[in-house]
C-alpha positions in Angstrom: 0.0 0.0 0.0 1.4 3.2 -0.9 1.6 6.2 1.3 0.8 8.9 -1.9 -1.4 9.8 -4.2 -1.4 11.4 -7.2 -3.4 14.7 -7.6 -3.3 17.1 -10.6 -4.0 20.5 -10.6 -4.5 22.5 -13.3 -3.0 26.4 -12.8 -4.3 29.8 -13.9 -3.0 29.6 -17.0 -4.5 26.4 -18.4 -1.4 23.9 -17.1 -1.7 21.0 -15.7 0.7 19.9 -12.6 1.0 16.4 -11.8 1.1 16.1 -8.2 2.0 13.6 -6.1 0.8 13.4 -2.0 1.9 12.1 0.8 -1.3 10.3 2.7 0.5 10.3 6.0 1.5 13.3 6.7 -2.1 15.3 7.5 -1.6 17.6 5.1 -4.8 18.9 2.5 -4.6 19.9 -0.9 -3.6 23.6 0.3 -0.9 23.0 1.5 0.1 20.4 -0.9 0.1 22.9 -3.9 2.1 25.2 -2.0 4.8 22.5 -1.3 5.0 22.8 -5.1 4.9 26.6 -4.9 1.6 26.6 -7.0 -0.2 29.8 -6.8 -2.0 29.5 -3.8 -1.6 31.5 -1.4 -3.5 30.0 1.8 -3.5 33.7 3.5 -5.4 32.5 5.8 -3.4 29.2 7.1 -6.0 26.6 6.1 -8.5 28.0 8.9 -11.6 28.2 6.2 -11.1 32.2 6.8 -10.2 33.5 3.1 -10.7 32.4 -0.1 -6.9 32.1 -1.5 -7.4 28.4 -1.9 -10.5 28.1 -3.7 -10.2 25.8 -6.8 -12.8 23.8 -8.7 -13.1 20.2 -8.6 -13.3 18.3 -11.9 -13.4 14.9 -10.9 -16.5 12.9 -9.3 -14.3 11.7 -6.7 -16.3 11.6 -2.8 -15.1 14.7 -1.2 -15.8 15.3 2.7 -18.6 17.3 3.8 -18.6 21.3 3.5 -18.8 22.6 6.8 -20.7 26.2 7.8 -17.3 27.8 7.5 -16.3 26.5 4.5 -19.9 27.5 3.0 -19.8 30.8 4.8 -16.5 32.0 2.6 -17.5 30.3 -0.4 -20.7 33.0 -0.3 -18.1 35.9 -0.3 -15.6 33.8 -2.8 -15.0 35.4 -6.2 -16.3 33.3 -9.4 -17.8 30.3 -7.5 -19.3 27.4 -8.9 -22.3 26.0 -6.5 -21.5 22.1 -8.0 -17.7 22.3 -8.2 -15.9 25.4 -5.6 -14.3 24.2 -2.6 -11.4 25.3 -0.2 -7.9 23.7 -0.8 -7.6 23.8 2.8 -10.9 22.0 3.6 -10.0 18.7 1.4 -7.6 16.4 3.7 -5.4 14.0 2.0 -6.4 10.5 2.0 -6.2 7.3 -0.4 -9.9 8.6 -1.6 -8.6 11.2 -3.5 -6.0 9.6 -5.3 -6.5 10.8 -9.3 -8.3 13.9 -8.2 -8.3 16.5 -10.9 -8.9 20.6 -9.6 -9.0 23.9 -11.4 -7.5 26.8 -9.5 -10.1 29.4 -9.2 -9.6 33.2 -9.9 -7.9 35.3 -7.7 -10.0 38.0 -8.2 -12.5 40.3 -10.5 
């Protein structure tokens, strides 16, 4: 069984970055694109308190819950996408996510 997963994440600019994630570290996707200094800025250190994070999932895959917080910035969130917008920082890393495919969202208008 292997300890990571791969992820991609498509940039700003139309590129896609195949990433690959450590499953036992208890790290989320946030923090996981910055490791690879993507643009993501995480301003508010994965706390659900900003939007630098947000990014658009493309695959089907069975994320956790949205919790009040989460939904709460999302309302304020530039360009969201009621099916697809989450928080980087509100997806951990597991085994469920291996093959997960997200857009980064926007930074602003």
């Amino acid at each position: 069984m292997s300890d990571t997963i791969k992820i991609t994440v498509i940039d700003r600019e139309g590129v896609s970055h195949e990433l690959e994630a450590p499953t036992d570290m208890n790290m989320n996707l946030m923090e996981v694109c910055k490791s690879y200094e993507l643009p993501v800025k995480g301003t508010c250190g994965g706390m659900a308190l900003c939007s630098t994070c947000h990014c658009y999932v493309q695959t089907e895959h069975e994320l956790p819950e949205m919790s009040e917080d989460e939904e709460d910035m999302l309302d304020q969130a530039f360009f969201v996408d009621d099916e697809t917008s989450r928080l980087g920082c509100q997806l951990p890393i597991n085994l469920e996510l291996d093959g997960l495919v997200v857009k980064l969202a926007p930074e602003s208008e």
